[in-house]
C-alpha positions as CSV (number, residue, x, y, z in Angstrom):
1,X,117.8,71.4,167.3
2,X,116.1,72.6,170.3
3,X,116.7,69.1,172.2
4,X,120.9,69.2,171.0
5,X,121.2,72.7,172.9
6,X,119.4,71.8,175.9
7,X,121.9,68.2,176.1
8,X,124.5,70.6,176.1
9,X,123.8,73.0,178.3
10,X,123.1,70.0,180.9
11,X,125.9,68.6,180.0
12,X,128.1,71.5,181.3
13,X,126.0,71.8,184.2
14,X,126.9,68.4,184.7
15,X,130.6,69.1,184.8
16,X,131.8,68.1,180.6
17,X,133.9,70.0,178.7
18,X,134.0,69.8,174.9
19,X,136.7,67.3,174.0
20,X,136.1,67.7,170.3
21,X,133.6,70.0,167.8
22,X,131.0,68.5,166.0
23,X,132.6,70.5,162.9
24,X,131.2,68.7,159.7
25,X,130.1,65.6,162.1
26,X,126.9,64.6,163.5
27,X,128.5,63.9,167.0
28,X,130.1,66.2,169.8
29,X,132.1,64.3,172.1
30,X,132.9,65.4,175.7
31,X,134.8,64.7,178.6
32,X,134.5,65.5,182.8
33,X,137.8,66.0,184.8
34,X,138.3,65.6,187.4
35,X,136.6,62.1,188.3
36,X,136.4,62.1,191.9
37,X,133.1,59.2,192.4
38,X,133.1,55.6,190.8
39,X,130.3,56.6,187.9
40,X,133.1,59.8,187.2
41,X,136.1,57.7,186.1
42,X,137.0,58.2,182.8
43,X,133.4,59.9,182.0
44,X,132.8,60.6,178.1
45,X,129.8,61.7,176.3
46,X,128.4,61.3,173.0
47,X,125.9,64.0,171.6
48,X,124.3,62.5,168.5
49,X,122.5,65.2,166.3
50,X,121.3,62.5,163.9
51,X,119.3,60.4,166.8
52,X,118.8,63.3,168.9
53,X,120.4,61.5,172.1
54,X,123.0,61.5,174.6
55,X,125.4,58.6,175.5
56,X,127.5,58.8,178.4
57,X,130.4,56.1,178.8
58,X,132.2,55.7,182.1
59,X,134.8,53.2,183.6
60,X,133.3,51.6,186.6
61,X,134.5,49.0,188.8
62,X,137.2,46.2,187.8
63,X,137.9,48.3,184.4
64,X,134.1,47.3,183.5
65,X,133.1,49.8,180.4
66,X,129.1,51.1,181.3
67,X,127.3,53.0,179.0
68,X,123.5,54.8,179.2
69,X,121.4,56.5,176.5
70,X,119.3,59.2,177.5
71,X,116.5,60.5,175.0
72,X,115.1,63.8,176.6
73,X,117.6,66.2,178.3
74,X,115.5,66.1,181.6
75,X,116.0,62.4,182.1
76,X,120.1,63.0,182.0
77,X,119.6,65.9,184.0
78,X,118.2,63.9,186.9
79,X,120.7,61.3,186.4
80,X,123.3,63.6,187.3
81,X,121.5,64.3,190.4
82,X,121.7,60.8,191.8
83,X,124.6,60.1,194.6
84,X,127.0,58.1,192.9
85,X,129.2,55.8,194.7
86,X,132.9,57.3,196.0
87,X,135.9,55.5,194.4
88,X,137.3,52.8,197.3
89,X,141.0,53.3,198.2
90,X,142.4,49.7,198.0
């Protein structure tokens, strides 16, 4: 349980709101507004009590759905501290 608070404290550290309770559930999903860099568009995240991780899926480039799983807290925490690309006006 320990590991599930510490994903979401991060994770509003990291700029997500909660989109929708984990009420009866075993996942918590949230959402980041506003997107303003290319790994922000359309960010959602997925905390799963039942595997103890974090997925977050984003929209990058070309409508291309990306997705990463992080295991520990600390290891999304320092991918929220990586420069992500700004979004191209075309």
């Amino acid at each position: 349980m320990m590991n599930l608070e510490a994903f979401q404290s991060a994770a509003r550290e990291g700029g997500f709101v909660a989109e929708i309770g984990i009420g009866e559930g075993t996942v918590q999903w949230l959402r980041k507004i506003p997107p303003h860099m290319a790994r922000d568009t359309h960010q959602r995240m997925c905390i799963d009590s039942m595997t103890n991780s974090v997925t977050v899926y984003w929209v990058g480039g070309l409508g291309k759905l990306n997705s990463k799983t992080f295991r520990n807290p600390s290891a999304l925490e320092e991918w929220f501290q990586l420069e992500p690309q700004p979004i191209l006006e075309r």
